[in-house]
MARFILUM-157026 format. One record per residue (C-alpha): x, y, z. Coordinates in nm, 4 decimals, padded with zeros to 6 digits. Layout:
BEGIN
<node <X; Y; Z>>
...
//
This chain:
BEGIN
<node <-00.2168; -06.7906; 09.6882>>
<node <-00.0186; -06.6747; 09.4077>>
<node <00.0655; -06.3164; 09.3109>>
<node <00.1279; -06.1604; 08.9704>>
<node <00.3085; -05.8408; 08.9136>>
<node <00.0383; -05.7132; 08.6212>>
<node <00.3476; -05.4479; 08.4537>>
<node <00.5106; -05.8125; 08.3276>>
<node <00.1742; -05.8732; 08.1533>>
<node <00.1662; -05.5240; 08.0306>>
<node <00.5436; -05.5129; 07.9445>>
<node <00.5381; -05.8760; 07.7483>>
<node <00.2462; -05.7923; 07.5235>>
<node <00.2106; -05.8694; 07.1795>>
<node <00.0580; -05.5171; 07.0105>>
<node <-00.2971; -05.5960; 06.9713>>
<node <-00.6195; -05.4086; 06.9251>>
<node <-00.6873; -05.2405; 07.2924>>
<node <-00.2922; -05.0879; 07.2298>>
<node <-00.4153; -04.9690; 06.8848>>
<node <-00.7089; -04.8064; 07.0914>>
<node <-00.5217; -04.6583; 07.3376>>
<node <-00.2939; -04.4677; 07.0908>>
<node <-00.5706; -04.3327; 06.8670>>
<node <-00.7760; -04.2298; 07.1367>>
<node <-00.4832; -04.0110; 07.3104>>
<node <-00.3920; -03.9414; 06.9676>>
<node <-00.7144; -03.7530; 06.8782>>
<node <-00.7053; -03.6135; 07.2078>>
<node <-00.3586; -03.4409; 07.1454>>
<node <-00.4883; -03.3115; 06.8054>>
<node <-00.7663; -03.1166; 06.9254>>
<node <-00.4936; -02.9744; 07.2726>>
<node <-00.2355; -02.9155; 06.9502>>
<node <-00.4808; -02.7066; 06.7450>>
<node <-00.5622; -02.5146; 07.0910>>
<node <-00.2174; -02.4216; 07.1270>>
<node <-00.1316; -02.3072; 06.8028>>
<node <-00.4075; -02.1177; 06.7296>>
<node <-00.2735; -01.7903; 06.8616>>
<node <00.0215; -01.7854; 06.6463>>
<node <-00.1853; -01.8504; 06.3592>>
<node <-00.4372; -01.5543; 06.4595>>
<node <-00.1612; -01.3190; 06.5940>>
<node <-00.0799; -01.1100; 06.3094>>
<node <-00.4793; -01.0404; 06.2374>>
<node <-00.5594; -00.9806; 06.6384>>
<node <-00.2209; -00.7276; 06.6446>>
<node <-00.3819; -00.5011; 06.3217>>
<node <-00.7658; -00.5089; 06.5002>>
<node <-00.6884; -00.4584; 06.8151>>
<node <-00.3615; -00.2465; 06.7857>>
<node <-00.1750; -00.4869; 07.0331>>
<node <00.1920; -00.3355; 07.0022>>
<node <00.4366; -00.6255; 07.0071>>
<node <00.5077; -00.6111; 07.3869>>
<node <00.1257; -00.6387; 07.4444>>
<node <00.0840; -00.8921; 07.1842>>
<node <00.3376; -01.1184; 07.3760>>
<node <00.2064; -01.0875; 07.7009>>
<node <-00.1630; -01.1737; 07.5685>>
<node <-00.0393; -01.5241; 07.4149>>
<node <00.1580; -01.6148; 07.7529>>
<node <-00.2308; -01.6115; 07.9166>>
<node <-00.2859; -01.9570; 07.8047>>
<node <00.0470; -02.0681; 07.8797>>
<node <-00.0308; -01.9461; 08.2174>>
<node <-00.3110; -02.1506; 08.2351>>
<node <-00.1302; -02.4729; 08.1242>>
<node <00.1256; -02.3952; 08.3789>>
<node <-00.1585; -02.4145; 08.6710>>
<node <-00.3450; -02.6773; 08.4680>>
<node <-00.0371; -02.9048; 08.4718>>
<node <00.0354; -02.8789; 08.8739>>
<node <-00.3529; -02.9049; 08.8930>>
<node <-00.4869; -03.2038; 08.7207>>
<node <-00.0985; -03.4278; 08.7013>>
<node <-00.1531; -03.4854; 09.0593>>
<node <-00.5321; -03.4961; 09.0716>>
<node <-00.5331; -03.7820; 08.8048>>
<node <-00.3269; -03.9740; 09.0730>>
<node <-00.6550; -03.9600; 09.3466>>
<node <-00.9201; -03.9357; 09.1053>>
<node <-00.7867; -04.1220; 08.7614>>
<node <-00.6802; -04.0462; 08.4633>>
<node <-00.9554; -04.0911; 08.2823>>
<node <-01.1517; -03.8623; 08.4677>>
<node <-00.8617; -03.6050; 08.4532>>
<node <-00.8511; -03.6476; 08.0962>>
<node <-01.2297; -03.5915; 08.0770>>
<node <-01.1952; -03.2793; 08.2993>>
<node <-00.9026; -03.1218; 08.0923>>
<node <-01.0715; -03.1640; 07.7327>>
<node <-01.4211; -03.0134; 07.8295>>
<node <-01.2571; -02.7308; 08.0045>>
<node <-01.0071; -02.6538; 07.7011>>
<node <-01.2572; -02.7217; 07.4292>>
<node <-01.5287; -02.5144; 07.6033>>
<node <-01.3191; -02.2372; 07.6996>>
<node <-01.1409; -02.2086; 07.3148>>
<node <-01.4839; -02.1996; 07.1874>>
<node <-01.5894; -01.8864; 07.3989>>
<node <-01.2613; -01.7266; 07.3116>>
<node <-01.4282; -01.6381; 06.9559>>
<node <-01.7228; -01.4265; 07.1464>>
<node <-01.4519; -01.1688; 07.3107>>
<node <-01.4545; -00.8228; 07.2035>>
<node <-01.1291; -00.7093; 07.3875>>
<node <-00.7782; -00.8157; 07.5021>>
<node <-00.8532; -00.8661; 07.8410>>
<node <-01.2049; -01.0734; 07.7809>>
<node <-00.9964; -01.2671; 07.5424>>
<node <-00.6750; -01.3521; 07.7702>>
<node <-00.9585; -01.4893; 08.0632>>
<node <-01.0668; -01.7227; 07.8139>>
<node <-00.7319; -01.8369; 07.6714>>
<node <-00.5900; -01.8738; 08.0821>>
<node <-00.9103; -02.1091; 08.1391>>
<node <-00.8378; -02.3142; 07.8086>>
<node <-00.4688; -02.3673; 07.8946>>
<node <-00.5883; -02.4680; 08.2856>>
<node <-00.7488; -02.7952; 08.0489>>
<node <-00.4496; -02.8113; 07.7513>>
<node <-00.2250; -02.8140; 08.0730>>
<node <-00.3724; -03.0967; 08.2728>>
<node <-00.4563; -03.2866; 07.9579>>
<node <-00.0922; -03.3411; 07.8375>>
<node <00.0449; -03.5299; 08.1234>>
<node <-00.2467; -03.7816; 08.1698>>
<node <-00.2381; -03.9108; 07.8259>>
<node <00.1032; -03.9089; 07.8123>>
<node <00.0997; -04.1066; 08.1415>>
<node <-00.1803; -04.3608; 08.0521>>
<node <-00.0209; -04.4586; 07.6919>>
<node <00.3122; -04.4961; 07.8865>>
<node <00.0918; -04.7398; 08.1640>>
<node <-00.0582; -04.9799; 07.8843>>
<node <00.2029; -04.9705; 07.6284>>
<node <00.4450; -05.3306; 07.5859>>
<node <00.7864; -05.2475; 07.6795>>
<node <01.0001; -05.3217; 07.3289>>
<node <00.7693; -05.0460; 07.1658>>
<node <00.6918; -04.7908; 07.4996>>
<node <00.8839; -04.4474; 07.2904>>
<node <00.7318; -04.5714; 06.9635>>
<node <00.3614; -04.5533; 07.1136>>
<node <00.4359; -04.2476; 07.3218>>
<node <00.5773; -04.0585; 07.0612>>
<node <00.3051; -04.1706; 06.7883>>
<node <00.0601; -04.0477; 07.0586>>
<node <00.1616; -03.7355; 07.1210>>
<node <00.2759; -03.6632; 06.7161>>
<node <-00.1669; -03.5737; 06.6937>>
<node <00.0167; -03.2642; 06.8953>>
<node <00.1676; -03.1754; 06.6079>>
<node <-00.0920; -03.2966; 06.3533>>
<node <-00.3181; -03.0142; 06.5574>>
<node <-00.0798; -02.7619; 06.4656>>
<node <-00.0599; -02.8991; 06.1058>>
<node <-00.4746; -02.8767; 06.1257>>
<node <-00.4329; -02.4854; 06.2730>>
<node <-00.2085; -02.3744; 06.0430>>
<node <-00.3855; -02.5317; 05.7584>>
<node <-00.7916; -02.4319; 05.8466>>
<node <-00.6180; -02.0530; 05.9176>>
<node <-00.4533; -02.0403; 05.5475>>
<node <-00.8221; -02.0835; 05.4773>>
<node <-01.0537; -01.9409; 05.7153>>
<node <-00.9048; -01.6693; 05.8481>>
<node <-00.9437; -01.4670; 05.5096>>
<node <-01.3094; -01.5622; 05.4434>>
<node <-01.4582; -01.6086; 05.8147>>
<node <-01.2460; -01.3799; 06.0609>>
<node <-01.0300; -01.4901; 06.3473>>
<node <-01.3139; -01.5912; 06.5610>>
<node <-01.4150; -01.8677; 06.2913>>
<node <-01.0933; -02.0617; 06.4507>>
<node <-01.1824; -02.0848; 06.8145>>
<node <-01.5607; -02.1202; 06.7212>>
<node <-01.4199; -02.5190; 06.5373>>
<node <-01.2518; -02.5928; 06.8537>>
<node <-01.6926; -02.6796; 06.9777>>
<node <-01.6618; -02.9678; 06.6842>>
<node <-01.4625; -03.2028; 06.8929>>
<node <-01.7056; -03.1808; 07.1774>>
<node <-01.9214; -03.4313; 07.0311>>
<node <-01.6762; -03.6979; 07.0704>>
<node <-01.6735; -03.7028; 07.4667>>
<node <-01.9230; -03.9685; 07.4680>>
<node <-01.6651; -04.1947; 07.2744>>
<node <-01.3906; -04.0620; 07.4994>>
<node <-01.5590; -04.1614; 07.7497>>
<node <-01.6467; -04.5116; 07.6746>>
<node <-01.3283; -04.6731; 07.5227>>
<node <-01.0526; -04.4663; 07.7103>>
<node <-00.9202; -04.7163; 07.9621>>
<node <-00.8697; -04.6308; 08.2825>>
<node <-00.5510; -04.7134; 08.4361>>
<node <-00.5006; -05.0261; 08.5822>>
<node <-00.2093; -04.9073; 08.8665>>
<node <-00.5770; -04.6464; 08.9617>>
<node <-00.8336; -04.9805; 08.9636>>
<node <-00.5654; -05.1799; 09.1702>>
<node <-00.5495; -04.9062; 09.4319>>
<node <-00.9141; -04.8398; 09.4695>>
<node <-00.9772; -05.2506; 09.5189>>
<node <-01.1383; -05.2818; 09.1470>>
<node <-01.0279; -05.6409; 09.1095>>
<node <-01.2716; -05.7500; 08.8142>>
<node <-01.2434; -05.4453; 08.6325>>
<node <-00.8282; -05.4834; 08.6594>>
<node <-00.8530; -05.8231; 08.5393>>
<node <-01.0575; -05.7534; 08.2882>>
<node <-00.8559; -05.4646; 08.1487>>
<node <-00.5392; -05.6486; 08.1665>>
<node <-00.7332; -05.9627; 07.9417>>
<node <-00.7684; -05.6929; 07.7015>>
<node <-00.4246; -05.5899; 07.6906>>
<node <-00.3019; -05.9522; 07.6358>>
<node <-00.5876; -06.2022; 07.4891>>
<node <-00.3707; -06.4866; 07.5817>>
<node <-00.2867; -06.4216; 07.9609>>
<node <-00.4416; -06.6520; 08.1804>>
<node <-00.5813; -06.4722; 08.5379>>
<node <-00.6666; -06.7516; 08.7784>>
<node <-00.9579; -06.6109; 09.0313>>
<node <-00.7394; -06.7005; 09.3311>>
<node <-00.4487; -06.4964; 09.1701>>
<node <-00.3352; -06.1979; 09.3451>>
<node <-00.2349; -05.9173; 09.1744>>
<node <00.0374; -05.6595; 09.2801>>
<node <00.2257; -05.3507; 09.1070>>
<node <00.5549; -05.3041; 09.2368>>
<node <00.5457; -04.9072; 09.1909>>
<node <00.1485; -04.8945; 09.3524>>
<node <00.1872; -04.7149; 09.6866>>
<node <-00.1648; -04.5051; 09.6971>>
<node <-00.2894; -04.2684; 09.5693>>
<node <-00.1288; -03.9115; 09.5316>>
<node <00.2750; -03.9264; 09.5965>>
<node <00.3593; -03.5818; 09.7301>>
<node <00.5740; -03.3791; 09.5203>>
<node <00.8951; -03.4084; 09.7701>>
<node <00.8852; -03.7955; 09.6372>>
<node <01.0698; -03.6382; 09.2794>>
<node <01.3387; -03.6368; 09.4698>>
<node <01.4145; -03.9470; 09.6759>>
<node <01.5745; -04.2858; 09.6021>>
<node <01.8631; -04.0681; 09.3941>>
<node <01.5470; -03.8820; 09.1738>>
<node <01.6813; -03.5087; 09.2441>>
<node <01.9517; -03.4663; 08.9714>>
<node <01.7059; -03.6216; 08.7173>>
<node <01.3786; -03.4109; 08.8056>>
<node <01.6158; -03.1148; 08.8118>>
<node <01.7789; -03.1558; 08.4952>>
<node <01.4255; -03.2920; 08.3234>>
<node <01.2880; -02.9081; 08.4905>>
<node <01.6139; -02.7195; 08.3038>>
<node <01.5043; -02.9119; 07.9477>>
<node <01.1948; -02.9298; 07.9501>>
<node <01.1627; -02.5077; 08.0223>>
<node <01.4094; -02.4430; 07.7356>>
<node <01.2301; -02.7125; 07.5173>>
<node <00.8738; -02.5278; 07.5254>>
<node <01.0633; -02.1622; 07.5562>>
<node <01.1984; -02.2131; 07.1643>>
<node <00.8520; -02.4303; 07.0869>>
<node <00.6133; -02.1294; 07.2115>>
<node <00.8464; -01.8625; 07.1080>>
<node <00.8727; -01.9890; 06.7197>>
<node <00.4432; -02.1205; 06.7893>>
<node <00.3616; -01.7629; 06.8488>>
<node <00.6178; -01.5617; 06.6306>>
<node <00.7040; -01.7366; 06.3432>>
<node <00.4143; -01.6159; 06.1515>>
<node <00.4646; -01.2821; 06.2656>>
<node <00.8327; -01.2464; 06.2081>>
<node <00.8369; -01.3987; 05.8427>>
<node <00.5222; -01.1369; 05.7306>>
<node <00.7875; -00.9042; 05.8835>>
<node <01.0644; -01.0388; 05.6519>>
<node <00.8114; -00.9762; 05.3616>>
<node <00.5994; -01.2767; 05.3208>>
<node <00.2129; -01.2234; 05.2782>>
<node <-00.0212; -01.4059; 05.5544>>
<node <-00.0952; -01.7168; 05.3847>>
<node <00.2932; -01.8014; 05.3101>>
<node <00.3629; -01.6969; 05.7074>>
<node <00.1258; -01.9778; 05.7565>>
<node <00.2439; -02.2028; 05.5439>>
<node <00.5659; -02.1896; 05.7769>>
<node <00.3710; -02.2494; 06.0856>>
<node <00.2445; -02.5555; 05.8634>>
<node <00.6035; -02.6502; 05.8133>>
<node <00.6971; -02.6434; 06.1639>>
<node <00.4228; -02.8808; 06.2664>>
<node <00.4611; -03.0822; 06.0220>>
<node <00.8673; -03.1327; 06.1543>>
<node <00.7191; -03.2019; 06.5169>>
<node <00.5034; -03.5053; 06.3237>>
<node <00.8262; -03.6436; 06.1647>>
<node <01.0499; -03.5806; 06.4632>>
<node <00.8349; -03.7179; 06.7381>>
<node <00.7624; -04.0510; 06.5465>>
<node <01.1540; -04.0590; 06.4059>>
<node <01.2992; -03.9874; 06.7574>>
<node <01.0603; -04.2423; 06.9235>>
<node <01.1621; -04.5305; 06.6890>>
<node <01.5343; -04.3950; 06.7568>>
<node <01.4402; -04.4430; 07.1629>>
<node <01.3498; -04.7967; 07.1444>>
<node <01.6653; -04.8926; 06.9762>>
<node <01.9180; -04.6696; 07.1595>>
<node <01.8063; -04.4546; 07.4414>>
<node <01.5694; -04.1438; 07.4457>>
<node <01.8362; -03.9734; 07.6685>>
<node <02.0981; -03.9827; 07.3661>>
<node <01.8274; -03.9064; 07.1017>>
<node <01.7276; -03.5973; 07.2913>>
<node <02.0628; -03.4786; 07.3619>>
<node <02.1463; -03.4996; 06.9297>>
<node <01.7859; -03.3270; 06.8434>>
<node <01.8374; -03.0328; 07.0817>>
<node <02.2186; -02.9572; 06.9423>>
<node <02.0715; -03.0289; 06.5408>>
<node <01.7966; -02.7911; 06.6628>>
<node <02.0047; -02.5172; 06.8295>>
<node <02.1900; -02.4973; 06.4662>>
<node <01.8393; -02.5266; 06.2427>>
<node <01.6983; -02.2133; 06.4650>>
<node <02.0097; -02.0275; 06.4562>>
<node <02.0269; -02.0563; 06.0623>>
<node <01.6784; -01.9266; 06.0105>>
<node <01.7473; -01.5962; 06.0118>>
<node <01.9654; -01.5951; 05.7290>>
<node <01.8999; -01.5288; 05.3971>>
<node <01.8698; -01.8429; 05.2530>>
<node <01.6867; -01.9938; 04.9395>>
<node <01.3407; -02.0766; 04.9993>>
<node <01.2989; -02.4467; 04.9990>>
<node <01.6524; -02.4674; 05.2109>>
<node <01.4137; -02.1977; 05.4712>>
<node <01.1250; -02.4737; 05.4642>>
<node <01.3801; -02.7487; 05.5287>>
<node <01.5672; -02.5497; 05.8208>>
<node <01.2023; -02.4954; 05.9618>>
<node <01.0865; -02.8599; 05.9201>>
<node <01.4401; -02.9483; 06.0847>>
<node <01.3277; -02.6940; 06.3784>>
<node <01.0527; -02.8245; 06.4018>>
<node <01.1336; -03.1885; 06.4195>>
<node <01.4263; -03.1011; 06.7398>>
<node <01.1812; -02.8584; 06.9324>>
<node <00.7837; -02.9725; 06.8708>>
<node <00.9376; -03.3125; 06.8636>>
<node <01.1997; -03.3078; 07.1086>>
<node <00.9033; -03.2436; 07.3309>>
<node <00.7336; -03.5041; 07.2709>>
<node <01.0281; -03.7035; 07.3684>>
<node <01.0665; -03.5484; 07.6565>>
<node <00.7282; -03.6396; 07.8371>>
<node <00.8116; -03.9855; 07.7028>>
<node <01.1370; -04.0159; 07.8762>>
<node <00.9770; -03.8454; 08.1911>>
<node <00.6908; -04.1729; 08.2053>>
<node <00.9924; -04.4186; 08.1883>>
<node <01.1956; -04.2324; 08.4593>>
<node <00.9495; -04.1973; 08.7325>>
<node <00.7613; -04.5264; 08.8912>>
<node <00.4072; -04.5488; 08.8160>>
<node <00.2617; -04.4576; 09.1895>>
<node <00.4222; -04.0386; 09.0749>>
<node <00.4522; -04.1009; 08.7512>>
<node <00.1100; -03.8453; 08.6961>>
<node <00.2586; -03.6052; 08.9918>>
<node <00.6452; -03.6198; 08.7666>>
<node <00.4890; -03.5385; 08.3854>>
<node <00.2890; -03.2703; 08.5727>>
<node <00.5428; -03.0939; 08.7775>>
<node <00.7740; -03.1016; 08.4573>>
<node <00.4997; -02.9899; 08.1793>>
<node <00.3993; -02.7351; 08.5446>>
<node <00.8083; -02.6193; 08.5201>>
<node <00.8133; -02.6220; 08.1349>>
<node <00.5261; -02.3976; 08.1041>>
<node <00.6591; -02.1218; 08.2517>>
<node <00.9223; -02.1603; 07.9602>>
<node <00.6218; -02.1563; 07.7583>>
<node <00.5449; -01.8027; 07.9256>>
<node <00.8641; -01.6561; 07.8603>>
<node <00.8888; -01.7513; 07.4774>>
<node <00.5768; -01.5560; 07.3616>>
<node <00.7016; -01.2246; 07.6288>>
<node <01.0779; -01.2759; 07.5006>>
<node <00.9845; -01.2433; 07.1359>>
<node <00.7557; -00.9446; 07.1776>>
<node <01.0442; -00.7818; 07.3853>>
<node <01.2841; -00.8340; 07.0770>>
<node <01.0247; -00.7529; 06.7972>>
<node <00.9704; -00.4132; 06.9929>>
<node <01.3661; -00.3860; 07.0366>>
<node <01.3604; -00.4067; 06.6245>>
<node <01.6347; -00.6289; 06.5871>>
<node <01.7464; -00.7637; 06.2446>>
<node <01.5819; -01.0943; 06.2037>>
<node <01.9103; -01.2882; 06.2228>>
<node <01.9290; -01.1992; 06.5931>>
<node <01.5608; -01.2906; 06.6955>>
<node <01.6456; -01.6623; 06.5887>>
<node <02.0094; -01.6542; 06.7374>>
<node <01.8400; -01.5903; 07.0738>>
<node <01.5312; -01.8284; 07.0001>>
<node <01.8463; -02.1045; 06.9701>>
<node <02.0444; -02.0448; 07.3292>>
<node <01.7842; -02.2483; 07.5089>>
<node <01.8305; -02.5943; 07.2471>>
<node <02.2385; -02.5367; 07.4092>>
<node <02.1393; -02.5060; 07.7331>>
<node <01.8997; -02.7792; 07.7012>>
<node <02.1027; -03.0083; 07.5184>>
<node <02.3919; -02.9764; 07.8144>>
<node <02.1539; -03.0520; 08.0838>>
<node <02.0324; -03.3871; 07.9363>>
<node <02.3932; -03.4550; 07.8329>>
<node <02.4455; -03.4487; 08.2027>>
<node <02.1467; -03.6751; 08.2949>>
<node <02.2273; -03.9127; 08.0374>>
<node <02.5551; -03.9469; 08.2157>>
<node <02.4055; -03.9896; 08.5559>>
<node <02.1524; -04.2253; 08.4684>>
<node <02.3453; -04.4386; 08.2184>>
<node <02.3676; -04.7921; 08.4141>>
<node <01.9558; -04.7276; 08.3944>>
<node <01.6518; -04.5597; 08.2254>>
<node <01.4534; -04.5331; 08.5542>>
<node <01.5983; -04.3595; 08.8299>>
<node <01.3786; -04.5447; 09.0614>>
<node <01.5915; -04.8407; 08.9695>>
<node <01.9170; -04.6853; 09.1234>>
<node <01.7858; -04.7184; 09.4738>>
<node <01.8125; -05.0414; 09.5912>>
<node <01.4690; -05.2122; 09.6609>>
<node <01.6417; -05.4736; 09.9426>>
<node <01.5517; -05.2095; 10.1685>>
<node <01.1790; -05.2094; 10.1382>>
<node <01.0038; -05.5515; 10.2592>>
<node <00.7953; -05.7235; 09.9749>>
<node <00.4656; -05.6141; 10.1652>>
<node <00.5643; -05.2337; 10.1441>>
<node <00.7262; -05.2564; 09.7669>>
<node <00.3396; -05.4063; 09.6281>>
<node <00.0093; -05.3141; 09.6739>>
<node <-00.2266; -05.6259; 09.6434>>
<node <-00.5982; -05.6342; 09.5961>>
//
């Protein structure tokens, strides 16, 4: 009987209309977790004056959702490896979507911090699948360009937040914003029907018509005798334990992937939450604030789909390293008193190396783990990277209580793009004979039987 390993079907695809699929369906998915994630930066300055949250207070409140995410990520990353990943995806949205909707019905801080934890629980556990199952179906020669397309509806939620709060907040109230996040709701029955499952998931659970069905899809002109057997050379089973980050020469990379992506989504929560806040500060009314929270997004948008086309011809590794140092300089500059369309470039720029650089961090996380803890790596890392998240809302209410001139506020916003950008400096050193690390360990060792899982 022949075998066929299905990732050189999946890797030699032409682009066709399944990958187009794929992208726009993670794509709207990301929008909707995006606009969740923003929302309390757009909201904070209003929820501050009604509630009389002092700055200290204020940060702690936002960091409930990032909380959330944090749990959601070491939650539903591995879960998706036993159950799916379209379930987990399924899971994640409803919970998020449900829970940002019932954030608009609380009447105090601590009603409205349960509801933003049980959101992030689903914007946490929604990340990593999609991230993982675009990575799964997506051709080789284009894998950062798809990712980072993907996950630029992040940022395009931001862009929507920003933009529906210039408006809404002013006419309808704060709670108008969470009460929109119900809209998207109606499109689970869509979700549902066209998201793929992943085919590594259908292999282990015996699914053998379904597999070669899905894989017909992702290349028209692939041929699938019935007597073929089909393997995946990264398939083990289901749910890799966490200690398997770390084996086959793994540990440096998952560390120094921990170290970036906590500073990464420190600066990107910090500047998500603040940035309104600390330019209304400076002077500017609510609507302008906003517009800069507009800004920002809209540099994630550009820098995710820039840096991804940059990945496929040189390495994400190198493009990661140069948009962390470009960003550390862009933040650090911001607090200067500078002319205002040189403000809205610096802030696009920021944008672009943090919202961005984020993006092209999950992708380079899919490529470095093997598929069988790929789910169990992106969730571990967005799990680690949260708690960045946590401190970047707590750190800037700490130094808008301290009542710093604004100069410093962004000068300490920027120490974690250094930091950042030396750790992946250091991985792109250790890993530069190979983008995977599973690739480093030598797979003579394992006997065919044990490398391949065969249905």
């Amino acid at each position: 009987m022949k075998t066929l390993d299905v990732s050189q079907i999946i890797d030699g695809a032409r682009f066709t209309k399944f990958h187009w699929m794929v992208m726009c369906l993670c794509a709207l998915l990301l929008v909707f977790d995006g606009y969740d994630l923003f929302i309390y930066g757009a909201v904070l300055p209003v929820l501050m004056k009604e509630w009389s949250l002092s700055p200290v207070q204020a940060g702690a409140l936002g960091s409930y959702a990032l909380f959330g995410m944090m749990f959601g990520a070491f939650i539903f990353g591995p879960l998706a490896d036993r159950i799916g990943r379209k379930k987990g995806v399924a899971i994640s949205f409803v919970l998020f979507s449900v829970s940002t909707f019932l954030s608009g019905f609380a009447t105090s801080p601590t009603e409205f911090g349960v509801y933003r934890f049980l959101a992030g629980l689903g914007c946490g556990g929604l990340m990593p699948n999609a991230v993982a199952l675009m990575n799964e179906y997506a051709p080789k020669r284009l894998r950062s360009t798809l990712v980072a397309i993907m996950f630029s509806g992040y940022s395009l939620g931001g862009v929507l937040c920003a933009g529906l709060g210039i408006w809404m907040l002013p006419n309808f109230g704060w709670q108008s914003m969470f009460f929109a996040a119900a809209v998207p709701l109606v499109l689970l029955p869509v979700i549902l029907w066209k998201l793929p499952e992943s085919v590594g998931f259908l292999l282990r659970q015996g699914r053998l018509e379904q597999a070669r069905a899905m894989l017909t899809q992702v290349d028209p002109q692939a041929r699938i005798a019935t007597d073929t057997q089909l393997v995946q050379a990264d398939v083990k089973g289901a749910g890799a334990p966490m200690l398997h980050l770390f084996k086959q020469d793994r540990a440096v990379g998952t560390l120094m992937i921990w170290v970036s992506f906590f500073c990464c989504l420190l600066m990107v929560y910090a500047l998500g939450s603040w940035l309104p806040k600390l330019m209304a500060s400076a002077g500017y009314s609510l609507g302008s604030s906003l517009s800069f929270l507009l800004a920002l997004n809209f540099g994630g948008v550009v820098g995710a789909i820039g840096g991804g086309w940059l990945g496929d011809r040189f390495t994400l590794p190198k493009v990661v390293v140069s948009f962390f140092t470009v960003g550390t300089v862009a933040i650090a500059l911001l607090g200067f008193n500078s002319p205002t369309p040189v403000l809205y470039l610096l802030i696009i720029v920021a944008g672009a190396t943090t919202i961005g650089t984020q993006i092209l961090l999950y992708a380079n996380t899919a490529q470095f783990y093997p598929l069988a803890i790929r789910s169990t790596g992106l969730g571990w890392a967005s799990g680690v990277g949260r708690s960045g998240a946590i401190v970047g809302p707590l750190l800037g209410g700490a130094l808008m209580a301290a009542a710093l001139p604004l100069k410093m506020n962004f000068l300490v916003f920027a120490i974690p793009g250094l930091v950042a950008a030396l750790a992946m400096g250091l991985f792109m050193l250790r890993y530069r004979h190979g983008s995977q690390a599973s690739h480093a360990a030598p797979a003579a060792k394992a006997p065919p039987a044990a490398a391949s899982r065969s249905v």
